[in-house]
C-alpha positions as CSV (number, residue, x, y, z in Angstrom):
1,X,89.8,130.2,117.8
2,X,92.7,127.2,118.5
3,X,92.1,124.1,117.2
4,X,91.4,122.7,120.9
5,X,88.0,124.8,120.5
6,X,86.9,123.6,117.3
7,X,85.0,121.0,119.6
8,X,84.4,120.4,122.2
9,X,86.0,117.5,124.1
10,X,83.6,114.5,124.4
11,X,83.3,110.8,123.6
12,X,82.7,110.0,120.0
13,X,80.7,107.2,119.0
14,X,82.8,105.0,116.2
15,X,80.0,104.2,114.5
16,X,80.0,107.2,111.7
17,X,83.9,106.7,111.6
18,X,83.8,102.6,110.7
19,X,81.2,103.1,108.1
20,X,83.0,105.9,106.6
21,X,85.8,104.1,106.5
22,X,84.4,101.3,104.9
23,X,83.0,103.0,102.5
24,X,86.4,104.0,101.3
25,X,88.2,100.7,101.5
26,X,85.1,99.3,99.5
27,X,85.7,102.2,96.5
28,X,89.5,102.2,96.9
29,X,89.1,98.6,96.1
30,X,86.3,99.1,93.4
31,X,88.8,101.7,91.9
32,X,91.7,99.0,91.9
33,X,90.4,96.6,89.2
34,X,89.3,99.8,86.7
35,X,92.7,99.8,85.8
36,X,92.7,96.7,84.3
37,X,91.8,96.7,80.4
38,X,93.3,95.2,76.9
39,X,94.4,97.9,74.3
40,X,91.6,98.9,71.7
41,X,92.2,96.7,68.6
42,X,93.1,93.4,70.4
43,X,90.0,91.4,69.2
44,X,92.4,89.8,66.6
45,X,94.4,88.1,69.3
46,X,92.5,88.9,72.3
47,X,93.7,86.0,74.0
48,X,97.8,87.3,74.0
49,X,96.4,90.6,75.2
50,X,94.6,89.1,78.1
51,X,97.5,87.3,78.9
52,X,100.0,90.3,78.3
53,X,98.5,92.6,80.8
54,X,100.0,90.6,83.7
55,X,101.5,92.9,85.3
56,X,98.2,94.8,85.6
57,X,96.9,91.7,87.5
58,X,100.2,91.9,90.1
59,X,99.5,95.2,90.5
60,X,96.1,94.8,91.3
61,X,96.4,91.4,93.2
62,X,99.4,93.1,95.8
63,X,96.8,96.3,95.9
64,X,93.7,94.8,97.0
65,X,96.0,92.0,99.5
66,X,97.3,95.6,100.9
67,X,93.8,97.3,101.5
68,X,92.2,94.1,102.4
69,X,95.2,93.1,105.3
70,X,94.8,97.3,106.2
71,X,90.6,96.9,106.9
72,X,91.0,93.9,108.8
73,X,93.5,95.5,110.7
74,X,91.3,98.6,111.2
75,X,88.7,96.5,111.9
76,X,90.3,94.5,115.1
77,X,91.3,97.8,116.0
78,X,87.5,99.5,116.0
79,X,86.3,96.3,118.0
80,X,89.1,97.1,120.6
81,X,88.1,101.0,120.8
82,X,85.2,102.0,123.6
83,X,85.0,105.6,122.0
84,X,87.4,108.1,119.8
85,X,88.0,112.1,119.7
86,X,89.0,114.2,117.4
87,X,92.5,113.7,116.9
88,X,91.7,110.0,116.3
89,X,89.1,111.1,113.6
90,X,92.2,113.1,112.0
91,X,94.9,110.6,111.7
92,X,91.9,108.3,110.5
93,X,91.6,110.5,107.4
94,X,95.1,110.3,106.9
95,X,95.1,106.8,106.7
96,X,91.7,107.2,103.9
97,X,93.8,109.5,102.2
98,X,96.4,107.4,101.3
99,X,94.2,103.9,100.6
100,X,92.2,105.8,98.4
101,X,95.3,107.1,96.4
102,X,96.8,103.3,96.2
103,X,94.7,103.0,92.7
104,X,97.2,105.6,91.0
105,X,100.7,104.0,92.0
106,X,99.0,100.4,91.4
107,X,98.3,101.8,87.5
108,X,101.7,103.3,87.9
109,X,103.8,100.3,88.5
110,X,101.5,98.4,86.2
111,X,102.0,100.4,83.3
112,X,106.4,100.8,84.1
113,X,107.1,97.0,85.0
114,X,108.3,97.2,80.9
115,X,110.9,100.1,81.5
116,X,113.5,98.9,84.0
117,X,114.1,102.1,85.1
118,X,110.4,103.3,85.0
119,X,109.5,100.5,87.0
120,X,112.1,101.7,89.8
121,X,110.6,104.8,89.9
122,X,106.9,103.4,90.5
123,X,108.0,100.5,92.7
124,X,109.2,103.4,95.0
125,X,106.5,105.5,94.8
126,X,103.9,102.3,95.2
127,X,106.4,101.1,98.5
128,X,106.2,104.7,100.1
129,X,102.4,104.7,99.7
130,X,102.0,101.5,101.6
131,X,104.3,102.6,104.1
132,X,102.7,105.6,104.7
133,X,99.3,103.5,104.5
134,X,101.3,101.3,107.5
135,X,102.4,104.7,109.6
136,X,99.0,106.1,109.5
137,X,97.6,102.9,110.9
138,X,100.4,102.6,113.6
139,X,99.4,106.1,114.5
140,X,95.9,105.3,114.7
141,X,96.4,102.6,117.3
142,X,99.3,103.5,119.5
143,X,96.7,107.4,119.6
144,X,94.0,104.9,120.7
145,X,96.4,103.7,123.6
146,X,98.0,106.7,124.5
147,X,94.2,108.1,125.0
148,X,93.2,105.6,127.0
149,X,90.4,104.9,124.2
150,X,90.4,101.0,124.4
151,X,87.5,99.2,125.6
152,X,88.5,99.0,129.9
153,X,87.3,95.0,129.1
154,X,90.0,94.5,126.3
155,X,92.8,91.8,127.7
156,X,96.2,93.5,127.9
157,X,97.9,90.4,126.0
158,X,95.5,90.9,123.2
159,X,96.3,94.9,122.8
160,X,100.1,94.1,122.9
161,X,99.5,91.3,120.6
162,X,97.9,93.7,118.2
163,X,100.2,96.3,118.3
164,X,103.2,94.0,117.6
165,X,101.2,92.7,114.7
166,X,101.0,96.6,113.5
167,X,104.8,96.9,113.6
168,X,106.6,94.7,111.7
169,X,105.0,95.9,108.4
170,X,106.8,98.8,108.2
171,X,110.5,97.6,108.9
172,X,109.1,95.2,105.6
173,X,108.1,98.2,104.2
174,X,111.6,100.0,104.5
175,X,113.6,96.6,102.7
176,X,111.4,96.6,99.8
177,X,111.4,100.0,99.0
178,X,115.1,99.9,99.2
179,X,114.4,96.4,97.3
180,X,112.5,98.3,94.9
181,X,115.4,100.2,93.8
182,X,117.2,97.3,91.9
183,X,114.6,94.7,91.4
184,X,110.9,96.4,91.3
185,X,109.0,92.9,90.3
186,X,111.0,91.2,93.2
187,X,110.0,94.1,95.7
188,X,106.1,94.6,94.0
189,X,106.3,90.2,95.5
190,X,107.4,91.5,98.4
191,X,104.6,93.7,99.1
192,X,101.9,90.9,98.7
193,X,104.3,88.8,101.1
194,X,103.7,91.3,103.6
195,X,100.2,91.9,103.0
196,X,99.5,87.9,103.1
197,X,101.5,88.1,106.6
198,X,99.1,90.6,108.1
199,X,95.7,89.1,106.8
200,X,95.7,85.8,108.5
201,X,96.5,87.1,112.2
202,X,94.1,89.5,112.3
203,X,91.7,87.9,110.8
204,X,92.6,85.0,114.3
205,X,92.4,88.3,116.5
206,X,89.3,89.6,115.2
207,X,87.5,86.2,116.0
208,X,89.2,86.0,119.2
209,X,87.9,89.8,119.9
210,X,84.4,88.6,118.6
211,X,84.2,85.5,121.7
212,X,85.4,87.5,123.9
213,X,82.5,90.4,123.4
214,X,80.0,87.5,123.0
215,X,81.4,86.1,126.3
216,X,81.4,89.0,128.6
């Protein structure tokens, strides 16, 4: 059997797909502030342990910015889509796949910001996770397009407005990985920079999206 018969070709309702994918930003997220703990034997000065642990709260502050700007994102996107297939169910995995492995580079670069050279080695790892995070969801869009998925009603300035808003992420991506390499805490700033850039539009273009349903 080829892979084009493993279903057959129809119109799939997004509904199963958004609240999957919820559900795995919302535990992705959930997973992100487990990491953060004092050392056993701190109650003596529990106060410089809470305090010491700030790189676990970076970590965990650029994390849930980067998951956060990434559902919004996939959330302007669903309220764009009329339907998916199964290629757009794929790629939409992908992108689950790598949010819900952000937890283990987030502990990662928490745990190395110490070790200089450590902290290299996790601010690269961390900066290739989020770009793949940014590929998958680049994918998942410009598939949409390609597919002629979009709702026939959505504006044409609003669906290049959106995919512009998907691209400039990951040329961010590229300079702090390379970043990365020689200053990790500068590059781990970097990534909530970027993050912060992407919540605030699409949050504005999910609202816009929102009138424009209610008005038509």
């Amino acid at each position: 059997m080829s892979r084009e018969d493993e279903w057959p070709v129809r119109q799939l309702r997004m509904g199963r797909m958004e609240a999957f994918s919820d559900g795995v930003f919302a535990i992705a997220i959930t997973l992100l502030v487990l990491e953060i703990t004092v050392p056993e034997g701190s109650d003596s000065d529990l106060l410089r342990a809470v305090l010491d642990q700030w790189p676990s709260y970076l970590a965990y502050v650029v994390s849930f910015a980067t998951v956060g700007a990434i559902w919004l994102a996939h959330t302007a996107m669903s309220e764009y889509l009329h339907h998916g297939d199964v290629w757009l169910l794929r790629i939409n995995l992908l992108l689950l796949l790598l949010v819900s492995f952000l937890p283990f580079p987030s502990r990662l670069l928490a745990g190395s910001i110490g070790n200089p050279d450590a902290a290299k080695v996790a601010a690269t790892v961390y900066g290739l996770t989020l770009l793949g995070s940014a590929l998958a969801m680049s994918a998942l869009w410009r598939h949409a397009r390609s597919r002629n998925l979009v709702r026939p009603d959505a504006g044409d300035e609003e669906v290049v407005a959106l995919t512009r808003k998907l691209t400039p992420g990951l040329a961010g991506y590229v300079v702090m990985i390379a970043l990365g390499l020689f200053l990790p805490v500068v590059a781990t700033v970097g990534y909530l920079l970027i993050a912060v850039f992407f919540i605030v539009p699409i949050h504005r273009m999910r609202r816009s999206a929102a009138v424009r349903a209610e008005g038509g």
